[in-house]
C-alpha angles and dihedrals in degrees: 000000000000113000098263099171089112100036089077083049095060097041088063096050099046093052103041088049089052093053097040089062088075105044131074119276094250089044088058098045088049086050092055096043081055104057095031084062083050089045096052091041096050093051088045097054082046090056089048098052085050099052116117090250092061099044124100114244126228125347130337112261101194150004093274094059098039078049092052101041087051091052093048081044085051089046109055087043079057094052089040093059093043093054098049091049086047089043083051091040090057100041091047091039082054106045098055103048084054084053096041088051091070081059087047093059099141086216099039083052090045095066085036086064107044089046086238116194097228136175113236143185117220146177122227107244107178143357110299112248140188131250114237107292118267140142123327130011106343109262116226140226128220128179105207141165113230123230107171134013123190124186120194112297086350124118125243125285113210110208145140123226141125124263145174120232121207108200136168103186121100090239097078092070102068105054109115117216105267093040126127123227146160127222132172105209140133119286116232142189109264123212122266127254099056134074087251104135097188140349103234104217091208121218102181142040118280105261102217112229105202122333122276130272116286086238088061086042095050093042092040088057091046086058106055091043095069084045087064100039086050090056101089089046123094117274101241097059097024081059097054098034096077087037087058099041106040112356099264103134092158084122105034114115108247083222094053085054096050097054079049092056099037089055099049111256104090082135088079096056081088155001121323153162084270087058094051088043092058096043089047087044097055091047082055098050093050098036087053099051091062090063085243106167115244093257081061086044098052085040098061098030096057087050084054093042093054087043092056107045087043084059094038095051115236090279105163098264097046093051087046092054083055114054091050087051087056094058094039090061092048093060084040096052080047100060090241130118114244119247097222108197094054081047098056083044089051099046092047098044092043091042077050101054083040093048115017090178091069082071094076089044124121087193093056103039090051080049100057092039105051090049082048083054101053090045096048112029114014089071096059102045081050096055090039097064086038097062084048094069098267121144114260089240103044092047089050098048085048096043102051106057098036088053084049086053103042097045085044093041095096098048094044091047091054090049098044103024088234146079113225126224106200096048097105093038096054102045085054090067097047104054092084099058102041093075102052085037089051097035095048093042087048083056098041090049086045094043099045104075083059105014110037092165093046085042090052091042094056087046099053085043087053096047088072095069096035082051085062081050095056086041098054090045094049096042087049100047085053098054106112111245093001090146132057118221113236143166103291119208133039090317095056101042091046090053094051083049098060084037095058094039083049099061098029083065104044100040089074087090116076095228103047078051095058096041088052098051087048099053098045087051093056091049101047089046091042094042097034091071101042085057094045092048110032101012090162093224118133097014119245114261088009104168093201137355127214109217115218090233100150120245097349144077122264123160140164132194119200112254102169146303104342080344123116144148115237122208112206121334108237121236102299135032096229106067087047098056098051088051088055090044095058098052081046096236107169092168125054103193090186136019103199116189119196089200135318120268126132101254082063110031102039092088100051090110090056093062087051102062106109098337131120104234111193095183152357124199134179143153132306098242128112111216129108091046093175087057101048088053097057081048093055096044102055084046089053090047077067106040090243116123117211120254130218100231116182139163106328105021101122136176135193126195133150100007093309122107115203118194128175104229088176161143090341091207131348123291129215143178100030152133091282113342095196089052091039078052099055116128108241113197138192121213134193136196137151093006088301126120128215129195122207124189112178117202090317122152148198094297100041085048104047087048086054089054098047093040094041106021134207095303094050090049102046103122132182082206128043125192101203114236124250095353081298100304118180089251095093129122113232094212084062090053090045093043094055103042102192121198085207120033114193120202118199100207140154116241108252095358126178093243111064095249125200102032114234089225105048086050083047101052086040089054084047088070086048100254127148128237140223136186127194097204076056107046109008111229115016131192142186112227130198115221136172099314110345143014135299131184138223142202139200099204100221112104105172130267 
């Protein structure tokens, strides 16, 4: 049995630490007051049933007694563990709120509150990295601690406390983690569940104080030098090279990201414990076979550990490896073998009461699992198959990563709502090719600062097994049916928990294990078919589909087989093309934009992955510039130039006519003139009519009404205006009539879409309704004699 005295510890920990993130600092110190009493009182009470008065003499004379001597046994292992998850609880209840009471500042929530534009120091915590890509300059990220905030005639206030900085000069971009820099900025709320004390809205260019360490320089070289030395090589795997080898996934596709994650193996998008193990491993082979003593040994591979996370950059997993790296060379300085399993349990309790926020990390917690996983289960499935005759190499390469899967599956299935098939499969396949790719890109990176050509050399060597890599996540991302939908979030994840407990347990036994195979057989075969065949998804005869994009519109009229025209493209490319992907549309015959706000334009370059586009249209206004560019750059990617469509441009294809009906003229000053320009469109197919608003509001509406009229406006379909905003006219909702009504909304978004009482005039004409921050992708069908209508179910997160 592995050594688990520390494991209860940690639990504890973890979990007291994660709900304490969201309590008050004096809620979380009385938590862990709390736990650390039942802690005390539960170790007492197990000193007290050990003491030499309460303890049995001699040797027991009969059953009774052998009965009663194994329950107090059992007993006192009960109190032990209680009061090692209390002790955890306390110390993780504990540390955070100290930590949460640096949020809590009165002062530093006094400026929170009044939005004050302050002037700040700050330290540079982690890489830079851009927001998902929408409209406009990319806006940056920055993860900072905070040294110093002063507000207008005010004096400093010397502090320390995390913070998020949202910047949009280049600048921001080139800060390495360590640097010192001023800002002035506004100071904003930040969410709840982290440390973050406030987000820091910059408006001005970060003032460098200082240059950074010679260590952040140096890694910070390395860095761009296998970025150079990626850049002949094709996108797709000089993309993922520098994301596998050291975390830098500024080139990698989105939607090569997104087949990674769908597959299984999105821990390989970028840096990661396997990778330290790879890199410690090959300092031990070589060190070894020198005959060096362990001390030596300990010596050299720390030195390779701390180079490699440096250039890696402290991501979770990578934090985590090492730590566990730091208290395996200390067995191994020692001369003593290292117990794995208490080590794992020490590095993440003591990474947790250093860092209470890693507690609320996906990251970290795959991280963790998967290691618990390798250390728990993976050996005895190996010797299991082992013992049934299977070769040792075989049994390890199928033990490992499905070990990795099963003990990761619950927290991947409350992130992703599903439970994916081809996971252990795919990352089969992929084993073989993660060590060359690591080891070749850890040279290239090494080589480039004194050997550009040989840099460049190791990296293009590397890229062929990061190519195998590409290969095995496309191919299973494309695999019908290759993932499962579940319950997403932490009811989901706790259910496949117990699930998965449930039948570790009781698999120890050879028939549960045959009945189990049994069973999930019969349901793969029995299920497996009905996916394939009828997958329900889109919906047969669907007339439009309204894509969950967030806070943002999205939708896509059928044009054909794999054809279809899409309307807007929501905020981000990623969210538009899986929802293309999912109704399988290859060809896009026509790109409309109602205008051309973020919310609509920020995902254009996602319609266009791998995906003929014949045309885009869109008004002939001129704001938001920064929007229209974007529009026209992605449209020139593709050698297409965007056309001003207005009233009376129309398109047929496929069986569905497609006509502008607005705006009539162009309409200014008022309430919002790119929103009152937005192209509004009516589409008909199968008899069938759609209606589809834009972001048009009271004016533009109003003006339809009057110029139209009521007979010119009826609609089967209607595509709610502005996520069902407040500014409607009610004489529009009344004109059209829709028997289905489709809101394009974000799930929990800062402007009350949709409005209670617009929802409210369109359910009086009988019309259903239907949300997508409340049913994901939603769809109008036409049936025998009338209209149906179909949800997804996955609304995002």
């Amino acid at each position: 049995m592995p050594d688990l005295r520390l494991a209860g510890f940690t639990v504890g920990l973890w979990l007291a630490a994660l709900g304490t993130l969201h309590l008050s600092a004096v809620w979380g110190i009385a938590v862990g007051a709390a736990g650390l009493a039942v802690a005390a009182v539960t170790a007492a009470a197990g000193f007290a049933g050990r003491a030499p008065g309460s303890r049995r003499g001699g040797t027991a004379r009969g059953g009774g007694e052998a009965r009663a001597a194994g329950e107090a046994g059992w007993g006192g292992a009960v109190r032990w563990i209680v009061a090692a998850v209390a002790l955890g609880v306390g110390c993780g209840a504990i540390a955070t709120g100290a930590r949460m009471s640096v949020r809590e500042a009165p002062v530093l929530r006094a400026l929170v509150e009044s939005g004050a534009t302050v002037r700040v120091e700050l330290v540079v915590r982690d890489d830079p990295r851009p927001l998902a890509r929408s409209a406009g300059p990319p806006t940056y990220l920055v993860a900072v601690e905070l040294e110093s905030v002063t507000a207008e005639d005010a004096a400093p206030i010397r502090l320390t406390a995390r913070a998020l900085v949202l910047g949009s000069d280049p600048g921001w971009r080139e800060l390495l983690p360590g640097q010192r820099a001023t800002a002035t900025g506004r100071l904003m709320p930040p969410r709840p569940g982290d440390l973050r004390a406030a987000v820091l809205s910059a408006r001005t260019p970060p003032r460098l104080e200082g240059r950074p360490s010679w260590v952040q320089r140096g890694a910070g070289v390395l860095r761009a030098g296998l970025q150079r030395a990626c850049e002949p090589l094709p996108d797709d795997s000089g993309g993922l090279l520098p994301g596998l080898v050291v975390g830098d996934t500024s080139r990698l596709d989105p939607a090569l990201e997104a087949d990674f994650r769908t597959t299984g193996m999105t821990h390989l998008t970028a840096v990661s414990g396997t990778n330290v193990a790879i890199v410690l491993g090959l300092v031990l082979f070589v060190v070894r076979r020198t005959r060096a003593g362990p001390l030596l040994c300990a010596v050299l591979c720390a030195i390779a550990l701390a180079g490699f996370v440096i250039l890696a950059r402290p991501s979770p997993s990578v934090i985590r490896a090492a730590a566990m790296g730091a208290i395996g060379l200390l067995g191994l300085a020692a001369g003593r073998p290292r117990a794995a399993v208490p080590a794992l349990a020490a590095g993440a309790a003591v990474l947790l009461i250093a860092d209470p926020e890693l507690a609320a990390d996906p990251g970290f917690a795959l991280s963790v699992l998967a290691t618990a996983g390798l250390l728990l289960i993976a050996p005895v499935w190996r010797d299991g198959l082992q013992r049934r005759g299977w070769p040792g190499w075989v049994a390890e390469a199928l033990a490992v990563p499905a070990a990795a899967q099963v003990a990761c599956g619950p927290v991947v299935a409350a992130i992703s709502a599903t439970v994916s098939l081809v996971a252990v499969p795919a990352n089969l396949l992929a084993v073989p090719a993660i060590a060359p790719a690591t080891l070749f890109g850890v040279a290239a990176a090494v080589l480039s600062p004194v050997w550009p050509a040989g840099a460049e050399f190791a990296a293009w060597i590397g890229h062929w097994p990061t190519e195998w890599l590409v290969l095995v996540a496309r191919t299973g991302a494309r695999i019908p049916a290759g993932a499962l939908p579940w319950p997403g979030g932490a009811v989901g994840g706790v259910l496949l928990a117990v699930l998965t407990v449930a039948f570790l347990v009781a698999a120890r036994r050879e028939p549960v294990r045959r009945l189990a195979t049994v069973v999930a057989l019969g349901a793969v075969l029995g299920a497996l078919p009905v996916r394939l065949l009828a997958s329900g998804w889109p919906p047969p005869g669907w007339l439009v589909v309204a894509c969950a994009v967030g806070q943002g519109d999205a939708v896509v009229l059928p044009a054909g087989s794999g054809r279809a025209v899409v309307v807007d493209a929501g905020p981000e490319p990623d969210a538009v093309d899986r929802c293309l992907r999912r109704l399988g549309i290859r060809h896009v015959v026509v790109l409309v934009v109602s205008h051309f706000h973020a919310d609509h334009v920020g995902g254009v370059a996602g319609v266009f992955r791998d995906r003929e586009v014949d045309a885009v249209i869109g008004p002939d206004w001129p704001e938001p510039a920064a929007g229209r560019a974007s529009v026209a750059e992605s449209a020139a990617g593709a050698g297409i130039a965007v056309q001003a469509a207005g009233a009376g441009w129309a398109y047929t294809a496929g069986g569905l006519r497609l006509e502008v009906i607005g705006p009539l003229s162009p309409m200014r000053g008022t309430n919002s003139d790119p929103n009152n320009n937005s192209l509004i469109l009516r589409a008909v197919l199968g008899g069938r009519s759609v209606l589809l608003l834009g972001d048009a509001e009271t004016e533009e509406q109003e003006d339809l009404v009057a110029g139209i009229g009521a007979a010119g406006l009826r609609a089967d379909v209607l595509k709610v205006a502005h996520h069902g905003s407040a500014l409607q006219s009610p004489a529009l909702v009344e004109a059209v009539d829709p028997t289905v009504a489709l809101v394009s909304v974000g799930r929990d978004n800062d402007y009350g879409h949709p409005n209670a009482v617009l929802l409210g005039w369109i359910a009086q004409g009988g019309a259903r309704i239907l949300r997508t921050d409340e049913s994901g992708d939603v769809a109008a069908v036409a049936v025998d004699g009338g209209l149906a209508v179909a949800a997804r179910g996955d609304p995002p997160q």
